[in-house]
N, C-alpha and C positions, 0 to 999 in steps of 0.2 A: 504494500500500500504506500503511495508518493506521501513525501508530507502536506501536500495541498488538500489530501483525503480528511486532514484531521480537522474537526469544524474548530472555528476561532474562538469558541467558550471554553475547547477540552485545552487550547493552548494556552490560552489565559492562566489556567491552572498548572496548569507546567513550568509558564516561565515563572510565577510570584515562586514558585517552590527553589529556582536560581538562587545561590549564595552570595552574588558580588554584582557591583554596576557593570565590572567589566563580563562577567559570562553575558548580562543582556544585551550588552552593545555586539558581543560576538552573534550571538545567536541573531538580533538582527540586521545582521550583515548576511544571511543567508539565503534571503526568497524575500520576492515584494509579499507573501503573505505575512510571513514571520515579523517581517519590518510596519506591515501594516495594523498589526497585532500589538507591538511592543510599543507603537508612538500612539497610539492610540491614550486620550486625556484620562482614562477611567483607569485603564490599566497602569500606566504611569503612578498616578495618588495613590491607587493600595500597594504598587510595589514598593516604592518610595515609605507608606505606611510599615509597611511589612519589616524593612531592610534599613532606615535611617537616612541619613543623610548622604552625597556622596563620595568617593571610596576616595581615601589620600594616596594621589598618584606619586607621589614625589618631593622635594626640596630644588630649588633652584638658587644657587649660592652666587651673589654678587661681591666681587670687590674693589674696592675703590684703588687697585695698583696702578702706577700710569708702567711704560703704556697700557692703555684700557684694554680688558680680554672680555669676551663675552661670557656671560654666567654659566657658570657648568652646574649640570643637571643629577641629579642624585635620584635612583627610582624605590618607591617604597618596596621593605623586601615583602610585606606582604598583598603585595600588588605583581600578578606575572603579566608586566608588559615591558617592551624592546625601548630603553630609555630613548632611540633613535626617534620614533614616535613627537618626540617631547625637543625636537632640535629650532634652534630658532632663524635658521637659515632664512625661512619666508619676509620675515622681517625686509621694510624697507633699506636698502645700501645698508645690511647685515656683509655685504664682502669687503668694506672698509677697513683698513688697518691701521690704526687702532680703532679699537669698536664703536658707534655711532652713539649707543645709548644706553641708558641707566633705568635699572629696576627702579620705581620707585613705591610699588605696592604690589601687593597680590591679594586675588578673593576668590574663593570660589574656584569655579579652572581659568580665570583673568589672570594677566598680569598687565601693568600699566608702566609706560615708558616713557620717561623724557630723553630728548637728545641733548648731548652735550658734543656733537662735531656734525657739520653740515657738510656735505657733498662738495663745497667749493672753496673748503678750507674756515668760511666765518664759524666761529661759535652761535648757537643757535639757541636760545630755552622755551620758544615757543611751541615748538611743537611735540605734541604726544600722541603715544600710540597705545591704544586696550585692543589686547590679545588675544586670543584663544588656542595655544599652541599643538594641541591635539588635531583640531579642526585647519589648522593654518587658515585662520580668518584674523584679518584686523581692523582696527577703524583708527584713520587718524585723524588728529582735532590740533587746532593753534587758538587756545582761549583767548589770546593777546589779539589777535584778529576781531576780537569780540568787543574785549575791555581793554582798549588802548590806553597808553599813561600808565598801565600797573605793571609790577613785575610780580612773578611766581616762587613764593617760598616754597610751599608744600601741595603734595597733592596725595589723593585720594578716593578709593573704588567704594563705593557703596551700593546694599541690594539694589535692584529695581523694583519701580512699582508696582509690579504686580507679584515683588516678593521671589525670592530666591535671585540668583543671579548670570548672567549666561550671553552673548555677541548681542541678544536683539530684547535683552534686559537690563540694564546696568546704568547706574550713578559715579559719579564723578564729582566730587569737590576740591577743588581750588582754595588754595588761601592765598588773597592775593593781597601787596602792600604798595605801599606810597612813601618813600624815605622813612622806611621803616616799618611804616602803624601800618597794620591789619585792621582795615576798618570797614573790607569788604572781602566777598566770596564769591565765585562764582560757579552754579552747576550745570552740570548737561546731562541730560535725559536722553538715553536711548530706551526706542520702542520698537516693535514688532516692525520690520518692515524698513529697518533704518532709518526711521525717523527721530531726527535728533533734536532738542529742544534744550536752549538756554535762557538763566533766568540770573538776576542778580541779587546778594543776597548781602543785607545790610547787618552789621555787624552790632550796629548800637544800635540795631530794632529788637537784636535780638535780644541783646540784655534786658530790653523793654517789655519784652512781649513771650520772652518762652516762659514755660509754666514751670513750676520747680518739680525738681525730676525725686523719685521714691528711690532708686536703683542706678547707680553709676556702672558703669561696662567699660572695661579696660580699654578694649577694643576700641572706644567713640572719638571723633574731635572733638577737639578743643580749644576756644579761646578765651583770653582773658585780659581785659586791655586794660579795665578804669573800673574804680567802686569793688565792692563785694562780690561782684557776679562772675559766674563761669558760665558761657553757655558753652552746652553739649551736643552736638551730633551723631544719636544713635547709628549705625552702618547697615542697621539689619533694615529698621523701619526705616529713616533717611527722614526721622522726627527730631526739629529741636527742644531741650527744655534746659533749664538753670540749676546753677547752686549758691548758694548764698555762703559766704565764708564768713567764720566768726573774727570779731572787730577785736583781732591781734594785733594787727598792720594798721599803719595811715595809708589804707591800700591806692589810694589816692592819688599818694606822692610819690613824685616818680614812678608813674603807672606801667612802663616801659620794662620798666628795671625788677621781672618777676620772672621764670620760667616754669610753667605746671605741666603736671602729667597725672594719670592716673595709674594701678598698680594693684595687684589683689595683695593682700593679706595672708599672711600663713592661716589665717581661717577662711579664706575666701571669697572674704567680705572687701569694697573699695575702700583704699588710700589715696587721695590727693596729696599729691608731692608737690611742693613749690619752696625753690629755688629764688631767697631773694640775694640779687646782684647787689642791692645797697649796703648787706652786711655780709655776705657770703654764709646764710645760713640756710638749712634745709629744713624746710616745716612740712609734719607729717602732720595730715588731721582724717580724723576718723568719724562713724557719727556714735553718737552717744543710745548706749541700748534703753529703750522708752517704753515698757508696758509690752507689747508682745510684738513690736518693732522694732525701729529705729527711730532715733529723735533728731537734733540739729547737729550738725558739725561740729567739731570741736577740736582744738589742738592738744595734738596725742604727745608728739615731744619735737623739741626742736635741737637738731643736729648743727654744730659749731664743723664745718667741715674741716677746716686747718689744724682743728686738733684731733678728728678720729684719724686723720691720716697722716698724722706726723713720723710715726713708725715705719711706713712703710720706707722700702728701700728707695733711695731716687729722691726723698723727701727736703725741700730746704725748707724753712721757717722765714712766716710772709704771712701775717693777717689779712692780708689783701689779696691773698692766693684769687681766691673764689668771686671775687666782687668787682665782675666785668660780665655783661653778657654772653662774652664767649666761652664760659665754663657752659661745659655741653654735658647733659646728660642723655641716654639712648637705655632705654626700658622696652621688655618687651611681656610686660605685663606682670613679672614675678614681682617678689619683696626684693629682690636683688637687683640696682640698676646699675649702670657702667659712666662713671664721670671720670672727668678732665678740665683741670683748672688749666684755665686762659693763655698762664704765662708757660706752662710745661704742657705743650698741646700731643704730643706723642707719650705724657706719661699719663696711662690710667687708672684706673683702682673699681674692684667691686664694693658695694656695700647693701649688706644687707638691713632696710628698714626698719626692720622691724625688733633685730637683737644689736642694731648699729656695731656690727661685726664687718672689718674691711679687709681686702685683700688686692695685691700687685692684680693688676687682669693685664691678658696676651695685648701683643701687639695690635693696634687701634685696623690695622690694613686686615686683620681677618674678616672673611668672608660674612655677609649678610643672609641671614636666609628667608626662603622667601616662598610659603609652602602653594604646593597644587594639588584641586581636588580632578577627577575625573570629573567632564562636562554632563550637565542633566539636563533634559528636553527641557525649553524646546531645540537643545542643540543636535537634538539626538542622530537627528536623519545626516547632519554633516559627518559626525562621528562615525557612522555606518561604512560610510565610503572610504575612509582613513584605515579602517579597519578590518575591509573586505579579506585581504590576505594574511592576517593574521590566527 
């Protein structure tokens, strides 16, 4: 009996019973029935029900050595697929030497690129590129085309709105500045069909106007320019809301002069880290437990950085170590972040927040990583065809 004999309700059943995203993208790579079966909206939400989220394909490791090399691809080992799959050849003048461009996010099976070398020799930061390296699909964008007069600090992938993320789903914010002040954003909406949509996003509305948030996420942006306010950018929903910081600081004064993050807790729960450049101290606040919640913020302890790190090796004695903007700190969500004072920018240290325990950390040029899931419909039918021979 051919497998076109089996009706599409007995295969239904067959595939939810599949262990991994990747046997279904195999499997529908095999027959327009099979394919018409698996991309199918109903079968899709109970497998996805069934089996979670989808499968981590991989790491993709950036680093910042000149000359610039492209990110090398690391594949999960409980994932069986040919890292070659995962090459980023497609890429625009990907045959440049030294390489064109820089990770600067990942979500989902996305990755999001800016260039740092144009085709004719100028340096370039306007233009960017969201990914989908499985599919070898791209979309490239120049926000500055949009919003002339600003330059681009940061950037970043957020779900799409209709929830989850994928080539003809996906969010994009910009933080973009003016000699300096972040006092604006800008997003771009991709939709089914490559329709793309920009909107501009005011920075001091938002402090005005987002609602104060119950649950902080490591994961979300954030800014924080003047007064007591943080606003937040969730990544899942692509919802702003605030946080109100307790009246420690003349947050006021010299409103510039602050650097914040957020950071889970060895219990799980958020930390707000900020970094004030006026003293070179690190303030941890946490919220206060409130009847069968959480109550208001509050400051947990405040870290004197030039003195937890005085022991380390490489250390010279400087109360001014820390109190410049350019002590940078890079957090990737743990109690442990990775800083460097201003004046020793190749010497680092960990510290963990929570037990203000420090340590030497490796060389600043190690690799960045930058994770991948396998793509989820409605990527699925390009997937197929990538996949045919595998």
């Amino acid at each position: 009996m051919g497998s076109h004999a089996i009706p599409d309700d007995v295969l239904e059943l067959i595939f939810l019973r599949l262990g991994s995203q990747l046997s279904l993208l195999r499997a529908a790579s095999t027959c327009k029935q099979w394919r018409r079966v698996v991309t199918g909206a109903g079968f899709l939400h109970r497998f996805r029900s069934l089996h979670g989220p989808p499968s981590f394909a991989g790491v993709y490791y950036d680093t910042p050595c000149r000359p610039r090399q492209r990110p090398d691809f690391v594949s999960s080992p409980w994932v069986d697929i040919d890292a070659r799959f995962f090459s980023l050849d497609f890429l625009p003048d990907s045959e440049l030497t030294p390489w064109a461009w820089r990770i600067q996010d990942s979500r989902g099976s996305l990755l999001l690129f800016d260039r740092l070398r144009h085709p004719r020799g100028s340096a370039s930061y306007g233009d960017f590129v969201i990914c989908e390296t499985l599919t070898k699909r791209y979309e490239m964008v120049d926000p500055l085309s949009w919003f002339k007069g600003f330059s681009i600090s940061e950037a970043y992938l957020i779900d799409g709105e209709s929830g989850g993320i994928g080539m003809e789903n996906f969010r994009v914010v910009f933080k973009l500045h003016t000699r300096g002040v972040h006092s604006t954003a800008a997003m771009l909406t991709m939709r089914s069909g490559r329709r793309q949509s920009w909107h501009r996003i005011s920075i001091d509305e938002l402090f005005r106007n987002a609602g104060p948030s119950d649950q902080l996420v490591p994961s979300s942006v954030y800014w924080f320019n003047a007064g007591r306010s943080v606003a937040a950018l969730d990544r899942s929903t692509g919802e702003f809301s605030s946080v109100l910081l307790p009246q420690v600081e003349d947050w006021n004064f010299h409103k510039e002069m602050y650097g914040l993050t957020v950071i889970a807790g060895h219990d799980g729960t958020a930390r707000l880290v900020v970094l004030s450049w006026s003293c070179g101290d690190l303030m941890v606040f946490a919220r206060l437990p409130q009847g069968g919640g959480c109550g208001e913020w509050a400051l947990a302890k405040r870290i004197r950085l030039w003195e937890v790190c005085r022991d380390l090796p490489g250390y010279a004695y400087d109360p001014l170590l820390f109190m410049s903007e350019s002590a940078l700190i890079h957090t990737d969500g743990t109690p442990v972040i990775l800083i460097s004072p201003w004046r020793m920018k190749r010497w680092w240290f960990h510290l963990d927040v929570e037990t203000v325990e420090v340590a030497p950390a490796p060389d600043p040029d190690v690799a960045t990583a930058y994770p991948c899931e396998l793509p989820w419909p409605p990527t699925l039918r390009a997937c197929t065809s990538c996949l045919g021979d595998v």
